[in-house]
C-alpha positions, 0 to 999 in steps of 0.5 A: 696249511689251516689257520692257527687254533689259537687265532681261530678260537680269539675269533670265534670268541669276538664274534660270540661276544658281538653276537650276544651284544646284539641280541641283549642290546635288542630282546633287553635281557641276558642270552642264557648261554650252554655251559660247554661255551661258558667253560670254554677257557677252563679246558685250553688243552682241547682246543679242537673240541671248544673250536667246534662247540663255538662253531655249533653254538654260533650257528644257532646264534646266526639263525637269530640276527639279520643281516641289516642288524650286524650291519647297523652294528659294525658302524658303531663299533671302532676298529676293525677287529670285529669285522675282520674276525667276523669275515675269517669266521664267514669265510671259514665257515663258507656256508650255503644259507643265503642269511650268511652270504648276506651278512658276509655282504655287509661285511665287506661292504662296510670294509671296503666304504670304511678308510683306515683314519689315518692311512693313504686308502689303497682304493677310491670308491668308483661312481656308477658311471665310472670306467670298468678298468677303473671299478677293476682298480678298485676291486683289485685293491680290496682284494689285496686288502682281503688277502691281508685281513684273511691270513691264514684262512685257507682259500682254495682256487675257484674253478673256471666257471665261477671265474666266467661268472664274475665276469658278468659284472662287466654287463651289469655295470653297463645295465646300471648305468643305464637306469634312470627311474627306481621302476626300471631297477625294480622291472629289470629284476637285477637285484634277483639275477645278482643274488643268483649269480652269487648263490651260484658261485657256491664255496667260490663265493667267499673267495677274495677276488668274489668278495672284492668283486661283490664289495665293489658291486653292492657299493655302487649299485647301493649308491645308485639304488638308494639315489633312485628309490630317493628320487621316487619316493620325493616325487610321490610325496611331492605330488600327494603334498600338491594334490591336498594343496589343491584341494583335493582329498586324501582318500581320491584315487590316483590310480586303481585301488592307489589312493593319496593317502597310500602315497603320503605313507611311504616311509624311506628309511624305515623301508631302507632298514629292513632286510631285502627280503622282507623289503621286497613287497615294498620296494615293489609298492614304491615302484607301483605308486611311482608308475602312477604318479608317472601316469598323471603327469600332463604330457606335451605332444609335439608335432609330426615332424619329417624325417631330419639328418643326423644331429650335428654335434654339439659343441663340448665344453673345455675341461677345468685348468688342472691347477684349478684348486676350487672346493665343490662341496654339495648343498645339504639334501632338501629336508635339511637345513643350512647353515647359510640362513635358509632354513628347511622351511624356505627350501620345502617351498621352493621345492614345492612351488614347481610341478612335481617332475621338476621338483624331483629334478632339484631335490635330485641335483641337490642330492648329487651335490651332497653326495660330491661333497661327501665323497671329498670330506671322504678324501680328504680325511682319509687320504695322505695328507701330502695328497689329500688335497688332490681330488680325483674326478672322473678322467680330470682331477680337482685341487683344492687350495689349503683353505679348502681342505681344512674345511673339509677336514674341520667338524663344525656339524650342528655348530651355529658360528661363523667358522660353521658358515664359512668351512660349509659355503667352501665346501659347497663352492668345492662341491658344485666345482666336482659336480661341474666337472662330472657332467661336462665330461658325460656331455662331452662324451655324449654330445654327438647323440640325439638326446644322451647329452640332455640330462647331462645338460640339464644338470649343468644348466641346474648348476650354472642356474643356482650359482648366483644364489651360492654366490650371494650367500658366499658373499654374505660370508666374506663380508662377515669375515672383513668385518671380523678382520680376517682379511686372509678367509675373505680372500681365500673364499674370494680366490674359491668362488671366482675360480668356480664362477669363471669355468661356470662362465665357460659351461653357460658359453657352450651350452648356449651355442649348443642350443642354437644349433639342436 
């Protein structure tokens, strides 16, 4: 059974109009269009022939947009009939071209990153270090969702082989999650064997449980890649920034034919904007100059020591009371500022004040931070609200107290007001809670090993070393909110930042005898 002809053509005709938006919003003047497209809806008794004109014409369109152009586009467009016409268009169309599997690619990824407003999400988004049974969840929960939005788009069975190639996600997830510096995604050439593994699945590769697969997959492996190459590119600019403090010239070389100047260029985003394959030189470049930023880094020899007996396992850390209802929101990334009074400046200072390695340590922290607290607001307001305050961490969960989910559902962005301060210091109290949770349960995991628990350690450390700071600022909010009268939002905070601090307490405990015995 094929898809109804009428429902097809409404299709091809949202996708054409799309398409031509895109192209006049970006060449500033009108697309000339083929009079058999333009007459189109003057011959509604030959809907075969006018299906295949559309086809024709929209191949020719595909050859002129991007990938990253339709997907920058679908974020400003409400709803979801242009995406879902466009993913029946795609999966109809099942083409070879690598362009069209990658704009299917955005397609999906921007579905399944995208909750429905007002709708219970049948998935949560899984985080690089989540279980494979629970990535499996997720992406059988999108898969139904694909199913829906397909209809009647026929879907043939896909053979066994490219069911055993979908398998091999399993061992890339374990690979992922192992990466700890932009360079080693960029050596490792995961990016390329991921692209292969998808040229491979030829026709299969728009069958729904692919595309589940796929969705999932860009989602966590874009997070982690966008989270490293961040990482690298702070700690390049961060040391071209120290090197010209210091005195030294632009034009010095760091290494070979790098000189500062090429490390104060790297542009982030505008390398993030591009198309993958036209990026590639750069991410390459971003790799390079890390390297070698990498390479003057002072490093401390210790000294020979005799062979030592297995460590001795490190304490664990007791997980947070279920009835803990804390709100953990992340601090805004570094470049910006916050609305608790410290301004960009201060924060670039404080960045810039330690060596480069450790700066790189606290923009990375505070960047995991923001990410915690935008994965909540993306709970929240999405979720049934009988359970929005319900928040799933890791093999724990989190439940927020009723003030903490109104701060996430309000929108105070850019505002300057007492409201703005007090929704933002709950939602970072909230933030730092998920966080906290997160890395206890990955040094617990870990703290039988000889040296998997430190960075998880470290983390923690970082957390439980900036609470004192979070708490001043909360403080100043309290005291904002008693002498306004609202005795009722000092207390709610008072109640958020206590429950924060006393399972803060508890992590410092156990990190300190931990050290005694390592």
């Amino acid at each position: 059974m094929g898809q109804d002809p009428q429902q097809e053509l409404k299709d091809l005709t949202t996708v054409h109009n799309f398409y031509l938006g895109l192209l006049e919003n970006n060449l500033g003047h009108a697309v000339p269009v083929p009079e058999e497209i333009k007459n189109a809806a003057a011959t509604p008794e030959n809907a075969a022939v006018r299906i295949q004109n559309f086809k024709l014409w929209l191949d020719v369109l595909d050859l002129a947009l991007t990938p990253p152009l339709v997907r920058d586009a679908l974020k400003t467009i409400p709803g979801f009939e242009t995406a879902h016409a466009l993913l029946r268009y795609f999966t109809g169309k099942a083409s070879q071209r690598s362009g069209d599997r990658d704009k299917t690619d955005c397609i999906i990824t921007y579905l399944f990153r995208t909750p429905v407003e007002g709708k219970p999400s049948a998935w949560h988004r899984p985080e690089v270090d989540s279980s494979y049974a629970f990535i499996s969840q997720a992406s059988l929960a999108f898969e139904g969702e694909l199913f829906r939005a397909l209809g009647e788009v026929p879907c043939e069975s896909m053979p066994p082989e490219h069911v055993t190639l979908l398998q091999e996600f399993e061992y890339l997830y374990q690979e992922l999650e192992e990466f700890r510096h932009f360079d080693q995604i960029i050596d490792a050439g995961i990016v390329q064997r991921v692209r292969e593994l998808k040229q491979s699945l030829g026709k299969s590769f728009y069958h729904p449980d692919s595309l589940a697969s796929m969705a999932v997959w860009n989602d966590v492996f874009g997070r982690k890649f966008d989270e490293l190459f961040h990482d690298a590119a702070i700690q390049i600019k961060t040391y071209a920034e120290t090197v010209q403090r210091e005195g030294g010239s632009i034009l010095s070389r760091v290494e070979g034919d790098i000189t500062v100047k090429n490390l104060s260029e790297v542009e982030t985003k505008q390398i993030l904007a591009e198309d993958y394959q036209f990026a590639q030189d750069e991410f390459r470049k971003v790799s390079k100059y890390k390297k070698a930023v990498d390479s003057k880094r002072p490093v401390r020899l210790a000294p020979a020591k005799p062979l030592e007996p297995p460590p001795i396992p490190r304490p664990t850390i007791p997980q947070p009371p279920a009835q803990i209802s804390t709100h953990v929101g992340p601090q805004p990334p570094p470049a910006a500022a916050r609305s608790q009074g410290v301004s960009a400046q201060t924060i670039k200072a404080e960045v810039l004040a330690v060596a480069p390695s450790q700066a790189v340590q606290n923009a990375v922290q505070e960047g995991k931070l923001h990410s915690a607290r935008q994965a909540i607001k993306e709970h929240v307001r999405g979720s049934d609200p009988k359970f929005a305050g319900i928040f799933p961490v890791k093999n724990s969960r989190i439940t927020l107290s009723p003030a903490e989910v109104e701060a996430f559902k309000a929108d105070y962005q850019g505002e300057k007001s007492f409201r703005a301060d007090y929704a933002n210091i709950l939602m970072t109290i909230v933030a730092y809670l998920s966080r906290m949770v997160v890395e206890v349960d990955e040094y617990n995991q870990k703290a039988g090993s000889a040296y998997l628990w430190k960075p998880h350690a470290d983390a923690l450390g970082y957390l439980v070393s900036t609470l004192e700071r979070l708490g001043m600022e909360a403080e100043q909010v309290m005291a904002v909110a008693r002498g306004r009268g609202l005795a009722e939002k000092a207390t709610a905070l008072s109640a958020s930042l206590e429950k924060l601090k006393e399972y803060a307490k508890t992590v410092s405990q156990t990190l300190q005898s931990g050290s005694h015995t390592s």
